[in-house]
N, C-alpha and C positions, 0 to 999 in steps of 0.2 A: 435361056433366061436364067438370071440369078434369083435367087431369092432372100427376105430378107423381115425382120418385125421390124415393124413398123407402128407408129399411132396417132390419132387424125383428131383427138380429143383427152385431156387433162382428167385422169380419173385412175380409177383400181389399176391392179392390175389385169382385169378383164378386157381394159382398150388396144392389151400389146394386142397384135397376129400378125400374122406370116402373108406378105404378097411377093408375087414375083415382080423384076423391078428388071431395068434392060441391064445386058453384061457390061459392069465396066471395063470403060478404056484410060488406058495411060497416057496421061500429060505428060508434057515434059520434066522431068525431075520427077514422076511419079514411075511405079508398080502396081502391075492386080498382082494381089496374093489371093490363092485360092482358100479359106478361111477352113480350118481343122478344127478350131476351139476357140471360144471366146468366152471372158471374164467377166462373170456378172458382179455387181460394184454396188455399194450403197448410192452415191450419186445418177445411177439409172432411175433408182426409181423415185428419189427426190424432185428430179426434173419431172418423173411422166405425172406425179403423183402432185406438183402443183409444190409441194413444201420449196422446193427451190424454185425461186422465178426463173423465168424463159421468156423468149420473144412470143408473140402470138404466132400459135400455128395454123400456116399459110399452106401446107403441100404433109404429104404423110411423112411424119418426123422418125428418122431411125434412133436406133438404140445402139450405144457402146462404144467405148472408148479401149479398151486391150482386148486383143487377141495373137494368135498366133497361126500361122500355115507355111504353105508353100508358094514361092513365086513364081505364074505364071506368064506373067508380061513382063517387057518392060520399056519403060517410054526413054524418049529419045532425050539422051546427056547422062543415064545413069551407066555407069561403069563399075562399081563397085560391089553391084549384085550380080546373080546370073540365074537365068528359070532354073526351077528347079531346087535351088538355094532353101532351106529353111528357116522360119525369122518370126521373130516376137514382134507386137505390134504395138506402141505406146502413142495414146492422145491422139487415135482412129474416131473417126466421124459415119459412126453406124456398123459397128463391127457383129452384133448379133446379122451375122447375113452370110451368105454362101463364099460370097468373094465381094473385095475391097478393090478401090483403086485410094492409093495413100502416096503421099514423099519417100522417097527411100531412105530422107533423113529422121523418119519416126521407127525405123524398122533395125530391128541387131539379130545379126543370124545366132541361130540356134546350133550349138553342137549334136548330134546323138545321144549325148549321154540325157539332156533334159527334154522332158517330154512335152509336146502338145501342148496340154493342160496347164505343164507350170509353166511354161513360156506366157499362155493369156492369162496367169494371177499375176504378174510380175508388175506392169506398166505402173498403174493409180496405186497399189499398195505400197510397193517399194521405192515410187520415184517420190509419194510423199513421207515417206516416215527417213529417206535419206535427206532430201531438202531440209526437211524439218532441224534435224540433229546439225547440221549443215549453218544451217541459219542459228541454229542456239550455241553456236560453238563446241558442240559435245566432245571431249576428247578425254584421255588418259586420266586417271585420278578424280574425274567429274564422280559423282550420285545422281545417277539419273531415275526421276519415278515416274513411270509410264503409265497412264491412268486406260481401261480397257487392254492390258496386253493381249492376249487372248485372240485378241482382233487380227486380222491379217496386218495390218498399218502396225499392229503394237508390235507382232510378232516379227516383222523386218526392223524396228527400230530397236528392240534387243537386241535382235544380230548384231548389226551394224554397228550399236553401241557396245557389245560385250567386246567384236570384233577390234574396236580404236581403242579397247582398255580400260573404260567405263564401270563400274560396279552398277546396275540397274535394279530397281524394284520395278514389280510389276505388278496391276491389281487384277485380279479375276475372279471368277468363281472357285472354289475349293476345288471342283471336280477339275479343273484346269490346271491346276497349280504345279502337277507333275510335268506336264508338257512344259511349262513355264519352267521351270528345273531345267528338265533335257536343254533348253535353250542357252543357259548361261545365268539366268535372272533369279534375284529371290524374292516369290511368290507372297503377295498379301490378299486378303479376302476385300474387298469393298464391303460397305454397310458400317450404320452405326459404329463408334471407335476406329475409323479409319485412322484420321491422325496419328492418335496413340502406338494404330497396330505399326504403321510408318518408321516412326520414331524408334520402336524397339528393333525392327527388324535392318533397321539401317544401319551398318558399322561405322559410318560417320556420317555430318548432315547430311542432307539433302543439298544440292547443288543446281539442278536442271531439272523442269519438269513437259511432259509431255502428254497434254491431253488431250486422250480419244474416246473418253467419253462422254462430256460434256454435263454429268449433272452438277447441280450447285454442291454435292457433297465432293468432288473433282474439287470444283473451283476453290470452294473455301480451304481445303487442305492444302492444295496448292501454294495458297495465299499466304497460312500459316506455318508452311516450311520453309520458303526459299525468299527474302528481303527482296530482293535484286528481279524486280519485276519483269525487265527485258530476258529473263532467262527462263521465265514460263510461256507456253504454248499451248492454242489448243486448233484443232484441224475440225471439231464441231460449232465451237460457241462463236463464229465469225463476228454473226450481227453485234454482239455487248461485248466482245471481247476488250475493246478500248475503253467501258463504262468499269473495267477490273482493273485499267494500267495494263493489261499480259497483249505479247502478239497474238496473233490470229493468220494462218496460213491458209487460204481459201476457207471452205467450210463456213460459205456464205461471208465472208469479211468483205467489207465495202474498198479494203485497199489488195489492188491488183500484184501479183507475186510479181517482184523484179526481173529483170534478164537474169541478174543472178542466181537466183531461186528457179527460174527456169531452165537453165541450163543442169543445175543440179537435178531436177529431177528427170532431162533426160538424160543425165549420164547414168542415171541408177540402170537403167536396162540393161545396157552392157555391162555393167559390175556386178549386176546382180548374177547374171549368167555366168561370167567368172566364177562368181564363188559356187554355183550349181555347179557345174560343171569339175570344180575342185574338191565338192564336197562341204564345203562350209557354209553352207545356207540351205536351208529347209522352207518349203511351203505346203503347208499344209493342205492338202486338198479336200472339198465336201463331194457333195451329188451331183454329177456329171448327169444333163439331161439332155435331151434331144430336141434343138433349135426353135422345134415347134413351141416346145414346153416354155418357153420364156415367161409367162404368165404365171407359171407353178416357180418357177426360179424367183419372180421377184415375191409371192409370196411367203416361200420359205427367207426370204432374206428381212421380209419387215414383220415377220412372227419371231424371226430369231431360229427358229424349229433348227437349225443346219448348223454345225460347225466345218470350220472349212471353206475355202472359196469356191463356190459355185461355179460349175463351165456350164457351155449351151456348146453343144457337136452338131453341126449342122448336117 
């Protein structure tokens, strides 16, 4: 038997735990991967915790959408894996679990050089903060100000943005700011005099904005930097996002991401391992916990307590 958290009611994180569940089998066009890590996500615990709606739950709902492992199956018309194989996992349907059966079109092998762990941060962080820039047109000569860089989403979207030529700000906490550095980005505090601090530390306008934070001191700055309203974003404020004029990329937005926007964030998998694998992209990692732990993972992740993205090793 595999095993797997699960939750059978809307509430803390007290309702994850652990059951065993029968071994998946591979459909056609599908893979079991046997799960090594998986990516714990702010959207885990928005769904269990009721803040993001969901269908009424009918059967024990799993948890997680990225991870990464080894391929131990494989069903019939998949040709371009093979057991054994190593592979990152994006937009998994219950990945806190021992093993997966998934498409082999959600899965990008892994080289050796990247491990485990950054394989299951890769999927939700980097397939959105690549759409995103993707969708705002972010390129060479833009000012882009990324609102929470710090974040694992912010910190792929610097990359990404430093990497196309971009000049970025980035806001976080002070004690962040050097990592923010290392990155490519020049580091602003949030709080009071936002704008201001903005303005000075920008070598010229502000061009593109991207917001992963979502407070009203984001939005209003936002507001008052950049005219051209289609070129602000935020991946939190979905519901009011159109009551500002700015897009909204999930993050609760009532309008569905395009094929387009879909397709970009799953190419980010495979580019993003590219550049791991070359050396040009960093992920940050936090506190690697033990699958059972899923309940203390999603606590450190809505107290904040943790920098870094969270794995669950099963």
């Amino acid at each position: 038997m595999a095993r797997a958290i699960v939750y059978t009611e809307i509430g803390s994180p007290a309702v994850l735990h652990l059951m065993e569940i029968p071994d998946p089998v591979a459909a056609r066009g599908e893979v079991v991967v046997r799960i090594e890590a998986a990516g714990a996500n702010p959207i885990d615990a928005k769904l269990r915790s009721g803040k993001r709606p969901s269908p009424p739950i009918t059967e024990p709902r799993p948890v997680g959408f990225d991870g990464a492992g080894v391929v131990e199956l494989l069903g019939e018309g998949v040709d371009d894996l093979a057991v054994g194989d190593r592979v990152a996992i994006r937009d998994g349907v219950g990945t806190y679990a021992s093993a997966i059966a998934i498409a082999a079109e959600k899965l990008a092998k892994l080289p050796d050089s990247v491990t485990m762990a950054e394989g299951a941060a890769i999927g939700i962080p980097a397939g959105t903060a690549y759409q995103a820039l993707r969708s705002l047109g972010v390129t060479a000569g833009d000012v882009l100000l990324v609102h929470a860089g710090s974040g694992s989403v912010g910190q792929a979207a610097v990359q990404f943005a430093v990497a196309w030529g971009a000049t970025v700000i980035a806001t976080a906490s002070p004690a962040r700011h050097d990592q923010l550095r290392e990155l490519g980005a020049i580091p602003v505090a949030y709080g009071d005099g936002l704008l201001d601090r903005v303005r000075a530390a920008a070598p010229s306008p502000v061009t593109v904005v991207l917001d992963g934070a979502g407070t009203d001191e984001a939005i209003e700055t936002s507001l008052a930097l950049v005219a051209d309203r289609d070129r602000i974003a935020t991946i939190v404020r979905g519901p009011d996002a159109a009551s500002f004029g700015i897009r909204a990329f999930s993050g609760g937005s009532p309008v569905p991401l395009t094929e387009q926007e879909l397709a970009w964030r799953a190419e980010a998998l495979p580019k993003t391992i590219e550049l791991l694998d070359t050396g040009d992209f960093t992920i940050e990692l936090g506190p690697q916990l033990p699958l059972a732990e899923a309940a203390q993972a999603h606590e450190l992740m809505e107290s904040g307590a943790a920098s870094g993205k969270i794995i669950l090793v099963p």
